[in-house]
C-alpha positions in Angstrom: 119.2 -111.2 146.8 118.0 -113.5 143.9 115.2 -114.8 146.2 113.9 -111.5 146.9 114.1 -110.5 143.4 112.1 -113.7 142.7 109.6 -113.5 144.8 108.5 -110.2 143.5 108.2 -111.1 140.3 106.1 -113.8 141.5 103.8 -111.0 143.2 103.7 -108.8 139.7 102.3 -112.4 137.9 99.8 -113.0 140.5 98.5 -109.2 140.2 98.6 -109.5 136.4 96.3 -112.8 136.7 94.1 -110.7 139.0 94.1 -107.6 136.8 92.5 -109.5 133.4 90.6 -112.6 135.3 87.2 -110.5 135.5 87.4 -110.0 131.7 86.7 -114.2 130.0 86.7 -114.6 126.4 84.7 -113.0 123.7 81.5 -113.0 122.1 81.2 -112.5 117.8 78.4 -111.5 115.5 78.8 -111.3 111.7 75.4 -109.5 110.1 75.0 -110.0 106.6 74.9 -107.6 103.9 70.9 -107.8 102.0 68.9 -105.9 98.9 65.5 -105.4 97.8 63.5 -103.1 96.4 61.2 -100.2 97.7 58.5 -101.4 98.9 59.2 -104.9 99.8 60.6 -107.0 103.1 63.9 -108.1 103.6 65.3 -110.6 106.1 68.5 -110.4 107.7 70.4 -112.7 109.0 72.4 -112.3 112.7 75.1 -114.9 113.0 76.8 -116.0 116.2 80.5 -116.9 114.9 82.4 -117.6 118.1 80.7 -118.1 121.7 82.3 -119.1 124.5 78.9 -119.7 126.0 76.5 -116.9 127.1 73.7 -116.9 129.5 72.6 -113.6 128.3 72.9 -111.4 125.6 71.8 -107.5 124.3 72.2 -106.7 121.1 71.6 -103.2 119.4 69.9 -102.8 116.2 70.2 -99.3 114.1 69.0 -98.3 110.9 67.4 -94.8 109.6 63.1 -95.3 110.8 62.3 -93.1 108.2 63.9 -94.8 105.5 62.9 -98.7 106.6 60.3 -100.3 109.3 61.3 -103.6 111.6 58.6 -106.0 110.9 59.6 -108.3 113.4 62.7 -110.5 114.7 63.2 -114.2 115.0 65.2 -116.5 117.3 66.7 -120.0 116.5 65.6 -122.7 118.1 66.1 -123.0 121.9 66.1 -119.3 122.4 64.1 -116.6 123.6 64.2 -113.1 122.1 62.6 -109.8 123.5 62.3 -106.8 121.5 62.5 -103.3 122.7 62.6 -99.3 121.4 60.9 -97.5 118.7 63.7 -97.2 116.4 63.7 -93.1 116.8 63.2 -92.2 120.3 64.3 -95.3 121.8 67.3 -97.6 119.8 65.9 -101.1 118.6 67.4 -104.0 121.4 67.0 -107.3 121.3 67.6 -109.5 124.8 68.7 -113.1 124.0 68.6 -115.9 126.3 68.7 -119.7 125.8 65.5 -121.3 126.9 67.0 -123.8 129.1 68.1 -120.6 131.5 72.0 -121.8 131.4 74.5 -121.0 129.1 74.9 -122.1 125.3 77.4 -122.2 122.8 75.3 -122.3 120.3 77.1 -121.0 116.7 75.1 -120.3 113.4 71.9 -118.1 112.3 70.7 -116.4 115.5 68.0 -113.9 114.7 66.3 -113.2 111.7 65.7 -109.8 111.8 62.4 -108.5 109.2 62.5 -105.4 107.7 60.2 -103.7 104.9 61.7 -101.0 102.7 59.4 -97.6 102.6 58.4 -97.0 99.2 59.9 -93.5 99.6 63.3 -94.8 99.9 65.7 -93.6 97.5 67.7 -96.6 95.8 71.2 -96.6 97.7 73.4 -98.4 100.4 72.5 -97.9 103.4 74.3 -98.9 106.9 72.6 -101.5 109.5 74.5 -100.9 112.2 74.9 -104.1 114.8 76.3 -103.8 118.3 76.8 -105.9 121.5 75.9 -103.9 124.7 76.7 -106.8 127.0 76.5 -110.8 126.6 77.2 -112.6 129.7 78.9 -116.0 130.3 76.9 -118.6 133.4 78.4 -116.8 136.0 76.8 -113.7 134.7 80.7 -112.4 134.2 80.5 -109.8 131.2 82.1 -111.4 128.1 83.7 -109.7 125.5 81.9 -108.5 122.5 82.8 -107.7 119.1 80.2 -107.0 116.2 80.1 -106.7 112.3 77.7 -104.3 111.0 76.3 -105.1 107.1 74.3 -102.7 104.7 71.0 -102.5 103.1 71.0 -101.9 99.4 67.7 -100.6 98.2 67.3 -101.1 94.4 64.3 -99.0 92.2 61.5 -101.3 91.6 60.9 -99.1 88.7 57.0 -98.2 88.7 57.1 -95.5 86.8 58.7 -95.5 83.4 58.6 -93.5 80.2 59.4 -94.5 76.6 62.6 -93.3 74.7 63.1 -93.3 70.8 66.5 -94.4 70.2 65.2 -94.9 66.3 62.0 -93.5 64.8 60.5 -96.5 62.4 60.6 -95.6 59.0 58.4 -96.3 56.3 59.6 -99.9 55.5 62.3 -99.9 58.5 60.7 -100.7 62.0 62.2 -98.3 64.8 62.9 -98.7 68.1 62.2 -97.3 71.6 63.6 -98.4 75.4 61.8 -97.7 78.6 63.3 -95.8 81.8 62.6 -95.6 85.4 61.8 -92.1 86.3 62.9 -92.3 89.5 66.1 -93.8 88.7 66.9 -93.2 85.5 68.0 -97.0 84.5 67.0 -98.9 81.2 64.0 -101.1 82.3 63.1 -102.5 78.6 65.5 -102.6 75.5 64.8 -103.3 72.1 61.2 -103.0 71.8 59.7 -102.8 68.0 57.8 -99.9 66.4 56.5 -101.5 63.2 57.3 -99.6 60.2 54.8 -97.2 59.1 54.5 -97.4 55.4 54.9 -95.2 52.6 52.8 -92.4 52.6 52.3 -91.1 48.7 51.4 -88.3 47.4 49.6 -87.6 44.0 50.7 -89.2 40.4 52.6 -86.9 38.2 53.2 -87.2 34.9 56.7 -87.9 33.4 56.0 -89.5 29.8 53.2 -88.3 28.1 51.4 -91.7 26.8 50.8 -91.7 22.8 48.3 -94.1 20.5 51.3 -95.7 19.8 53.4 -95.9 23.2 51.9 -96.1 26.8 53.3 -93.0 29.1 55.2 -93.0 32.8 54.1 -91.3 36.1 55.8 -91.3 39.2 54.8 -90.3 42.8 57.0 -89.5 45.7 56.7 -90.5 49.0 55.5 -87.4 51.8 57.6 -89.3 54.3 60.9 -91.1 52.9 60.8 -89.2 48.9 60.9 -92.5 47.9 60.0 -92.3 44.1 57.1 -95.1 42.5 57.1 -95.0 38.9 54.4 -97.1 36.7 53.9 -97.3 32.7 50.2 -95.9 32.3 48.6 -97.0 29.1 48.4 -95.8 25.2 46.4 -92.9 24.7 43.4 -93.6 22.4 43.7 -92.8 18.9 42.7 -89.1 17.6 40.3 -89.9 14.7 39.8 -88.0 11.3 36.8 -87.4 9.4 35.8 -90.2 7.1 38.0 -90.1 3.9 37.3 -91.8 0.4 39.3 -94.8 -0.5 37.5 -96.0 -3.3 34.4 -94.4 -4.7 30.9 -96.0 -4.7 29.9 -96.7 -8.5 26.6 -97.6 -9.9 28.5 -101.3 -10.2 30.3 -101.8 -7.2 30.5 -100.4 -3.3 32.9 -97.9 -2.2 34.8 -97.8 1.1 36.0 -95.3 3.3 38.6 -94.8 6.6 39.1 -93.4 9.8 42.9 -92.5 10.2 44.6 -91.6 13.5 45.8 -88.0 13.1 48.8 -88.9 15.2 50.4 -92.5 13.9 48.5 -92.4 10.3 47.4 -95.7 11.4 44.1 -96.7 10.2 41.7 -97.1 12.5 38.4 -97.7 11.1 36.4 -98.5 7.7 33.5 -98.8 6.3 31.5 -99.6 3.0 29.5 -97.3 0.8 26.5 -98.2 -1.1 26.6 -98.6 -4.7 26.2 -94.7 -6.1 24.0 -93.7 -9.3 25.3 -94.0 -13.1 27.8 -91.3 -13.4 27.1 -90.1 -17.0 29.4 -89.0 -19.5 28.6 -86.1 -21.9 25.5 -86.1 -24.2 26.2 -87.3 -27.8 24.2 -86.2 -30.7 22.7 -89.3 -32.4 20.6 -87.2 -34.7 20.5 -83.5 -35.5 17.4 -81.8 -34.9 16.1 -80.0 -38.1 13.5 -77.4 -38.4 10.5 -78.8 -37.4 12.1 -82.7 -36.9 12.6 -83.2 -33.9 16.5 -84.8 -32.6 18.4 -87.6 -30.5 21.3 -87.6 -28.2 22.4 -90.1 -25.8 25.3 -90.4 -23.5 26.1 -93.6 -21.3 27.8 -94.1 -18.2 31.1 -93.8 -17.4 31.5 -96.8 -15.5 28.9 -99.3 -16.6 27.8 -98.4 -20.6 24.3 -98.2 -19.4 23.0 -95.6 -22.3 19.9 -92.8 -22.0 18.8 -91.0 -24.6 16.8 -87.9 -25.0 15.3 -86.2 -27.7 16.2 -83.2 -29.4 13.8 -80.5 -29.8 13.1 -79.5 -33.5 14.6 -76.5 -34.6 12.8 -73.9 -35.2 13.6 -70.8 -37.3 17.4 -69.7 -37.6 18.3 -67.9 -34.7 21.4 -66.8 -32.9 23.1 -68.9 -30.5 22.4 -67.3 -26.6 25.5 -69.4 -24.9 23.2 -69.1 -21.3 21.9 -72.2 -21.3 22.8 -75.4 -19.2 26.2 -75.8 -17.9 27.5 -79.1 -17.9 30.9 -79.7 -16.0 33.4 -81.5 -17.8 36.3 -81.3 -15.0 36.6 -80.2 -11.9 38.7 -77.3 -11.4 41.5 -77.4 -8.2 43.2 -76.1 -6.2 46.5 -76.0 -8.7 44.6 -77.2 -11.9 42.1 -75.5 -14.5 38.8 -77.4 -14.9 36.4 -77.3 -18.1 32.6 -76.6 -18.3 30.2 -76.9 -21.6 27.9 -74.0 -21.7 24.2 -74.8 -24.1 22.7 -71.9 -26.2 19.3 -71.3 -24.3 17.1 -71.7 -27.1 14.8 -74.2 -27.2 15.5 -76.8 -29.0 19.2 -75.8 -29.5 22.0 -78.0 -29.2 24.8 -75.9 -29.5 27.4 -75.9 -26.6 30.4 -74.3 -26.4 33.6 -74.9 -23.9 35.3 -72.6 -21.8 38.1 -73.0 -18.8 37.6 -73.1 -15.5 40.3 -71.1 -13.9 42.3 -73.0 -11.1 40.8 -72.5 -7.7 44.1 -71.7 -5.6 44.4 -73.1 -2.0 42.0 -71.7 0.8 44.7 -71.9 3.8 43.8 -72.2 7.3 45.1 -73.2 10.7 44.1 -76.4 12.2 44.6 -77.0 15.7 46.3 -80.3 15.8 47.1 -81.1 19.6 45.6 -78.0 22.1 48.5 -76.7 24.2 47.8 -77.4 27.9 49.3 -76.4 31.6 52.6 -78.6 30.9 52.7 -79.4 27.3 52.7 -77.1 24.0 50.5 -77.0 21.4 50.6 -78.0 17.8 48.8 -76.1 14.5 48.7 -77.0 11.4 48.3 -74.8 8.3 46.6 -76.7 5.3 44.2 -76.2 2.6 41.1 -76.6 3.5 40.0 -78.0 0.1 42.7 -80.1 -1.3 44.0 -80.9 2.6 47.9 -80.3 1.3 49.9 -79.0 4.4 52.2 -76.4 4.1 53.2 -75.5 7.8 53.4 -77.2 11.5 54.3 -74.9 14.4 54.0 -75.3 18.6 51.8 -73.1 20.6 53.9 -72.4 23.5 53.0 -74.0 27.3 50.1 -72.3 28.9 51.5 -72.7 32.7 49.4 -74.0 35.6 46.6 -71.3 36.9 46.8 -72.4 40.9 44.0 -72.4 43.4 44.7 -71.5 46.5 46.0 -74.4 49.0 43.5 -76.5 50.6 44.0 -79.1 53.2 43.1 -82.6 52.5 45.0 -84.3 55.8 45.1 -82.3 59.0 48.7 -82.8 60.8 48.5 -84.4 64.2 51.1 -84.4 66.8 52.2 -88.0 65.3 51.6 -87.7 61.5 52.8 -84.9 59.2 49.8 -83.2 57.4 49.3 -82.5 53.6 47.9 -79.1 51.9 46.8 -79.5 47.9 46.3 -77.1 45.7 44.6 -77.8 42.0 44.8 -76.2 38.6 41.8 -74.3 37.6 42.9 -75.4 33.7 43.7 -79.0 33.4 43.2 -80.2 37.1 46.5 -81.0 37.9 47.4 -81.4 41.7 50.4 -80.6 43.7 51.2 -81.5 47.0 53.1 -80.1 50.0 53.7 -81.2 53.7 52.9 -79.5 57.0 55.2 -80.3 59.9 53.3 -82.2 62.8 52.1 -80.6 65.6 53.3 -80.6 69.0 51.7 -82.9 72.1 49.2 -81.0 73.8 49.7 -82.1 77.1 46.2 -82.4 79.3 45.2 -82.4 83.0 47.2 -84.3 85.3 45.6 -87.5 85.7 45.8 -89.8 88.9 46.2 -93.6 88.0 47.1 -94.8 91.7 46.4 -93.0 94.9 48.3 -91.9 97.2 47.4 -93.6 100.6 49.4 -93.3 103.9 52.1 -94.7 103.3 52.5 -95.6 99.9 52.8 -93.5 96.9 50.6 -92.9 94.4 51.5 -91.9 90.5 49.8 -89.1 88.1 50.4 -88.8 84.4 49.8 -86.7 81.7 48.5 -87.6 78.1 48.6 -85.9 74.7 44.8 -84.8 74.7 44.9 -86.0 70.9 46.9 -89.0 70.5 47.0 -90.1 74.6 50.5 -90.3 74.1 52.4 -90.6 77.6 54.2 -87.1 78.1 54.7 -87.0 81.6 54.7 -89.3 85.0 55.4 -88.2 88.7 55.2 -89.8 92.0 52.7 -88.3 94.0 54.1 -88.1 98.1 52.7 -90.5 100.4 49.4 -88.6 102.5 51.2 -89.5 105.8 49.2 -89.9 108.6 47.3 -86.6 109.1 44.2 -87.4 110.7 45.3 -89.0 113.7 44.0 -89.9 117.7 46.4 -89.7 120.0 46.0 -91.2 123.3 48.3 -90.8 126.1 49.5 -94.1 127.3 52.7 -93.2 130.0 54.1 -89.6 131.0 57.8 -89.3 130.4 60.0 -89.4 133.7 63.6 -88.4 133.8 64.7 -92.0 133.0 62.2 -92.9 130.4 60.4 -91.8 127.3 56.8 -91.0 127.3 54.9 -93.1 124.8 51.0 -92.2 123.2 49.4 -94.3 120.3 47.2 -93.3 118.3 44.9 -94.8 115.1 44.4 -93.3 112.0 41.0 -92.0 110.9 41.9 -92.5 107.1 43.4 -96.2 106.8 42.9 -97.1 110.2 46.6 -98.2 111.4 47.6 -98.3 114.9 50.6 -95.8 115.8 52.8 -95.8 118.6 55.2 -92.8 119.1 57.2 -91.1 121.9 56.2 -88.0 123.4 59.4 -86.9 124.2 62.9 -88.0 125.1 63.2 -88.8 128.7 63.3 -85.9 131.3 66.9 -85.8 132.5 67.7 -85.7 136.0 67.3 -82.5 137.8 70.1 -82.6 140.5 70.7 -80.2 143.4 74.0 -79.2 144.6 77.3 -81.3 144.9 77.7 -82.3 148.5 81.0 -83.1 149.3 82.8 -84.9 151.9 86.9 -84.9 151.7 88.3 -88.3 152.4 90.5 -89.1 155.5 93.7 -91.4 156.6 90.5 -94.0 157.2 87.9 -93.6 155.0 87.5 -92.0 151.4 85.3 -88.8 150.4 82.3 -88.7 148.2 80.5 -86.0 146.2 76.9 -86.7 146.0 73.9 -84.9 144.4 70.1 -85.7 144.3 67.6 -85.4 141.9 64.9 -83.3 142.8 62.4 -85.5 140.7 63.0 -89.2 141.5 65.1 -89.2 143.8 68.4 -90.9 142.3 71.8 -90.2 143.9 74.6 -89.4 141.7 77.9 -90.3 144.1 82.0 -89.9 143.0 84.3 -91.4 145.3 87.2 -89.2 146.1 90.0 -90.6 146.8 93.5 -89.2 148.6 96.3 -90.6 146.4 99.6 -90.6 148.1 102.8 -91.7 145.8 106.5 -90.9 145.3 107.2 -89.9 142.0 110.0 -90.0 139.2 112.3 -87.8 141.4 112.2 -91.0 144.2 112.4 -88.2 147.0 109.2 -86.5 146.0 106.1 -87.4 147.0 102.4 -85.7 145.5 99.6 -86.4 147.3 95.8 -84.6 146.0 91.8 -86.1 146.3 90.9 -88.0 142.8 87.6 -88.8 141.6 87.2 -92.1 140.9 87.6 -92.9 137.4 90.2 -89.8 136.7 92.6 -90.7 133.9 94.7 -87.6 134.7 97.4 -87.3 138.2 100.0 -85.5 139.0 103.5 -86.2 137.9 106.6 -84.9 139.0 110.1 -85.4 138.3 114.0 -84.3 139.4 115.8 -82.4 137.3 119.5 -82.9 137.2 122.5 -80.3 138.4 124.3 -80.4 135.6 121.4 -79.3 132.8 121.2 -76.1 131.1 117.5 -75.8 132.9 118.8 -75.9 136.4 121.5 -73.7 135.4 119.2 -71.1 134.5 116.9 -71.6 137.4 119.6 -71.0 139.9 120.2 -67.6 138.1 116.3 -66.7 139.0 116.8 -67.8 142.6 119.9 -65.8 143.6 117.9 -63.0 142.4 115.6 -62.7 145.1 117.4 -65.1 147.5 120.9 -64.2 148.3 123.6 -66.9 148.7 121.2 -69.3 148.9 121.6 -72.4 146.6 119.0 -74.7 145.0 118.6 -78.0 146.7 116.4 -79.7 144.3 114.5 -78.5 141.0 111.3 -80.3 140.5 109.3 -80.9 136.8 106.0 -80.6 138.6 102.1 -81.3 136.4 99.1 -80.7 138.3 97.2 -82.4 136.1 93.1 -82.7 136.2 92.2 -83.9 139.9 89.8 -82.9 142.7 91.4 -80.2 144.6 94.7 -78.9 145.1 98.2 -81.3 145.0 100.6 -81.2 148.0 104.4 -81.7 147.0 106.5 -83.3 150.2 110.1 -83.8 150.1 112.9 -84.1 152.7 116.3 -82.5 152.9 118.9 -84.7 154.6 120.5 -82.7 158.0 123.6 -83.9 156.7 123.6 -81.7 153.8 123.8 -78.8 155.6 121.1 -76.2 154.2 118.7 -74.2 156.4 116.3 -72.0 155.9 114.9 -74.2 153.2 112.1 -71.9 150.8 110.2 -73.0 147.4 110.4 -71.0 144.1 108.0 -71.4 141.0 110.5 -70.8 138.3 108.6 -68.8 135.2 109.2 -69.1 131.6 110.2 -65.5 131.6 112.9 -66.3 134.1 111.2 -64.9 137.3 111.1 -66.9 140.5 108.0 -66.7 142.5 107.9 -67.7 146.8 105.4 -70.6 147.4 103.7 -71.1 150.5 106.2 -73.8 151.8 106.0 -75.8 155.6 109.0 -76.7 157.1 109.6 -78.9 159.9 112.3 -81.4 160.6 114.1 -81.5 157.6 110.4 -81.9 155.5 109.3 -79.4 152.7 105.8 -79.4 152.0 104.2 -77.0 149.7 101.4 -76.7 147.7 101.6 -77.5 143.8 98.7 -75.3 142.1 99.9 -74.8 138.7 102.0 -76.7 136.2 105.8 -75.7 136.1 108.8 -76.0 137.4 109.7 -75.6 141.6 113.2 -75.4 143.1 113.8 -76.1 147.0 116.0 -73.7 147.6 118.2 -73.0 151.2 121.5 -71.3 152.5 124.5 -74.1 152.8 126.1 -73.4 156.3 128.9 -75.6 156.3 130.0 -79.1 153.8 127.8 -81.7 154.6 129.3 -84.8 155.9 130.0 -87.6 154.1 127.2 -90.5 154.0 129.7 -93.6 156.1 130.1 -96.1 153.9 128.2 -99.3 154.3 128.9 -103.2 152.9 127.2 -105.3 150.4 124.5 -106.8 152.5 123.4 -103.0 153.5 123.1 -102.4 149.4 121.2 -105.4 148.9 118.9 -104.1 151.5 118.2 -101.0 150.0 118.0 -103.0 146.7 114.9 -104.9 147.9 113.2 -102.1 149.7 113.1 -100.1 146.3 111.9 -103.0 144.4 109.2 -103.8 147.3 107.7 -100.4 147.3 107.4 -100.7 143.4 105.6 -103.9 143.8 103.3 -102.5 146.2 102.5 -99.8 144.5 101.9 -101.8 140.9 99.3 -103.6 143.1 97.6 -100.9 144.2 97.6 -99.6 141.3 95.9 -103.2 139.8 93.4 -103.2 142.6 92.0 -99.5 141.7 91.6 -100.7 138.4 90.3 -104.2 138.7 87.8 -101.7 141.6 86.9 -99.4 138.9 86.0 -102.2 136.4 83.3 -104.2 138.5 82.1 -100.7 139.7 81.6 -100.1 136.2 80.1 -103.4 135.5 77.7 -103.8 138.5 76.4 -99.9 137.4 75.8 -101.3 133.9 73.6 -104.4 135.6 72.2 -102.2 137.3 70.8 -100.1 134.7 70.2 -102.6 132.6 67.7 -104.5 135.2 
């Protein structure tokens, strides 16, 4: 027994070996992971990391065509490469041999694939997907594959960019601005200066008023910052009186006289006067004149004794004194003092004077305007005699107030500086200021400062039409190819794509595109032919276009099944992943319990023989159940029941014939092999060891047999599948 048992599982190993030896080791390729921005080339690299050696090799390249272009690909050393596709109706592949026409296992860099990043392409991550359709070792025995795709990440390269204040620059403070893409929105430039601008004053206003004696204060703020200037401004000049006496010209000596300052009292200027005439004194009488004789008086000068003398006229006859004569001043009357005159008797010759009072002359008052009042300051007048100058009263004329013109511009605001409005006092000229806000950007016409082409985009802008300030940028789309001629180079068939090129009328580049995707066979009807004990079937259809034959061999599969005394046999296609299964169910379960209740329904006293677990599963045609029921069990008139879920028990078409059941299996479910028990059956005669053994091997032989069946239909289906692939791919 243990010799049968090992030779078996020497026939499992050998099947095993047989199974896997048409698959050899495998093939690896790592792609690695690149960046760049729009608009440039990147290069990436296709590494070969383990290689048993291959003789051949196609390799699939995928990425998005409207996002990126393949420039070109690059083999190391020692191999050839041969590119294929358009990238959008026909994949990207690359064949790869060695040179040498044998096998290499070659590790390291093998292609350099080129590829240029549209300028349209949004910055991302984007997938480059790698695969291995086939590699093949010396033998041209398909290797297996494995493949690492990478990505692509496209970065901005920031063409257009605008200019944001993150501090406006101040009048002594310099501010500072930052660039950004527009397209992307990141920081390009940091920290970049705006110098300061610089106070920007307005007109000086007074704050002191400047005196003779002390200079004044004005102050001006600035329009911008109110930052407040304040300088001294110098004395005011002096305001002058009228010459005044100090010390009186005599006939002896020069006088002098002064200017004051009506303000400070100080004296400003001076100045001598010329020696003035003898100032006389009253006439004295030297000699009376008599009747007839003639008299002398003299008088001298007050100052220097120079004498002058004058004759009396003689008197004549007695007469009475007429006191209307000459009138000589004695002392001046003033304001608050009596003077004295001498008054001569008119006749001629007469000396006779007589004295009388001058009555004091009592102040003349007036006002005297000592300081005007003006727009911002009051007034002073002072009340004084106007003969003796004594002062008796100072009062303040109140503040006259500005008298405004109306506001006049003197700096127009722009859309960068703040404008200023003025407006002036008709009285004393003084100026006051205010701001006007700055006006907004006027934007102008969209101006293009790169154009668009074909391919590549171009950029417009707008300006402020009065400062060319940069308010606005945008990318303008790429043309495309419009004005294109197309020529028809090959017609699509049902296998392959058609293809026309074409040039470009406006930047003359050479296209190549697909017309369509390929055709698609038109096939006719399935023909089929059912396989027989010595031959399988086929199902075969033919295109009506080309030709090609589209074949599936049918196969009739014949196998017992998890009941052992069961067999299903049904046509498969070749390549089916889905048989029938069936399996016993036991006596003694609650399912065949309720099964036999459905049978004795509709057949009386009849028992169930065996209940079957039955799947049609997906095959060609229609499965055919056999089974066998001993003559020693005693049953006859053997029939078949599908047992419902609803408990119903429905006849199937069943053959008998020599103790075999055969009926067809066309749905899913549960049958029962039913019949009517005659008599007991008798008892099986017992048998040794040796005739247990036997059994024994027989089971384990038909397993074995049907493992390598089962092996050989798969190790069939796998070159079938292979040599189809070569086939297509030649």
């Amino acid at each position: 027994m243990k010799r049968y048992v090992s030779f078996v599982i020497m026939i499992i190993i050998l099947a095993l070996a047989f199974g896997t030896a048409s698959l050899a080791d495998g093939v690896s390729l790592l792609s690695g992971d690149v960046s760049g921005n729009t608009g440039s080339t990147v290069v990436i690299p296709i590494v070969i990391r383990e290689n048993p050696g291959f003789s051949e090799m196609l390799i699939g390249l995928g990425f998005e065509p409207s996002l990126f272009s393949l420039d070109n690909v690059v083999c190391a050393d020692g191999f050839t490469a041969t590119l294929k596709g358009d990238g959008a109706y026909e994949p990207y592949s690359v064949t790869v041999s060695p040179e040498n026409g044998g096998a290499s296992s070659f590790t390291g860099n093998l292609l350099s694939v080129t590829i240029t990043i549209k300028s349209e392409t949004e910055p991302d991550t984007y997938d480059f997907d790698l695969d291995i359709d086939y590699a093949l070792d010396a033998d041209k025995n398909e290797l297996e594959v494995s493949a690492i795709p990478s990505t692509i990440t496209v970065n901005c390269a920031h063409l257009v960019r605008k200019n944001v204040i993150d501090a406006e620059a101040g009048c002594t403070e310099n501010g500072f601005y930052h660039t950004e893409c527009t397209v992307c929105g990141e920081t390009v430039e940091e920290n970049i200066v705006i110098p300061a601008k610089g106070h920007q004053f307005g007109e000086w206003e007074t704050t002191v008023e400047s005196t003779c004696r002390k200079g004044g204060e004005h102050q001006r703020k600035c329009l911008i910052c109110e930052i407040v200037e304040i300088e001294e401004t110098e004395k005011a000049p002096h305001r002058l009186s009228e010459w005044t006496v100090v010390t009186a010209p005599t006939c002896q000596s020069e006088g002098s006289e002064v200017r004051v300052c009506l303000d400070c009292f100080e004296t400003i200027d001076s100045r001598i006067v010329p020696t003035a005439d003898h100032s006389y004194g009253p006439w004295e009488t030297v000699k009376e004149a008599e009747v007839g004789v003639a008299g002398l008086r003299k008088r001298k000068c007050i100052y220097c004794e120079h004498a002058e003398n004058e004759e009396i006229p003689p008197l004549e006859e007695v007469h009475q004194h007429k006191m209307d004569g000459r009138v000589i001043i004695t002392e001046e009357a003033t304001c608050t003092t009596p003077g004295a005159r001498r008054i001569y008797c008119s006749f001629p010759g007469c000396g006779e004077w007589t004295e009388e009072t001058i009555p004091a002359l009592g102040h003349n008052r007036r006002e005297v305007t000592v300081k005007s009042a003006t727009c911002s300051a009051a007034g002073l007048v002072r009340v004084e005699c106007e003969r003796c100058g004594e002062v008796f009263e100072e009062k303040t004329t109140p503040v006259l107030g500005h008298t405004y013109q109306r506001w006049v511009t003197t700096r127009e605001a722009t859309c960068q500086n703040v404008g200023l409005q003025s407006c002036t006092c008709t009285s004393c000229g003084y100026v006051i200021t205010r701001l006007v806000g700055k006006k907004d950007h006027e934007a102008g016409e969209w101006e293009i400062t790169e154009e668009a082409t074909c391919t590549t985009a171009g950029i417009r802008i707008k300006k402020c039409t009065m400062c060319g300030t940069l308010l606005e940028s945008e990318t303008v789309e790429a043309k495309g190819h419009g004005n294109v001629e197309w020529k028809v180079l090959r017609e699509p068939t049902c296998t392959v794509t058609g293809l026309k090129n074409g040039v470009c009328m406006d930047c003359g580049a050479v296209l190549e595109e697909q017309i369509s995707t390929a055709l698609g066979h038109k096939y006719g009807e399935w023909t089929t032919v059912m396989p027989s004990a010595g031959a399988d079937g086929s199902k075969k259809r033919v295109c009506t276009e080309c030709g090609n034959e589209e074949v599936i061999v049918l196969k009739r599969i014949t196998a017992p099944q998890d009941g052992g005394d069961i067999t299903l046999s049904y046509v498969s296609e070749e390549g089916s992943v889905s048989a029938a299964r069936a399996s016993a169910l036991e006596k003694n379960g609650t399912v065949f319990a309720a099964a036999s209740d459905s049978v004795g329904k509709v057949y009386k006293n009849a028992d169930i023989i065996k209940l079957y677990d039955i799947t049609a599963g997906e095959v060609s045609g229609t499965v055919t159940a056999r089974t066998e029921i001993p003559d020693e069990s005693g049953y006859v008139n053997p029939k078949v029941y599908l047992i419902g879920e609803d408990g119903s028990a429905a006849p199937v078409n069943a053959e008998t014939s020599g103790g075999v059941v055969i009926f067809p299996v066309e749905e899913s479910g549960k049958y029962a092999v039913c019949g009517v028990r005659l008599s007991d059956p008798g008892k099986q005669s017992g048998s040794d060891g040796e005739g247990k053994s036997d059994v024994t091997f027989v089971v384990i032989l038909v397993i074995a047999v049907l493992f390598l069946a089962a092996e050989g239909v798969l190790a069939y289906v796998l070159i079938k599948k292979r040599n189809k692939r070569m086939d297509d791919i030649r």
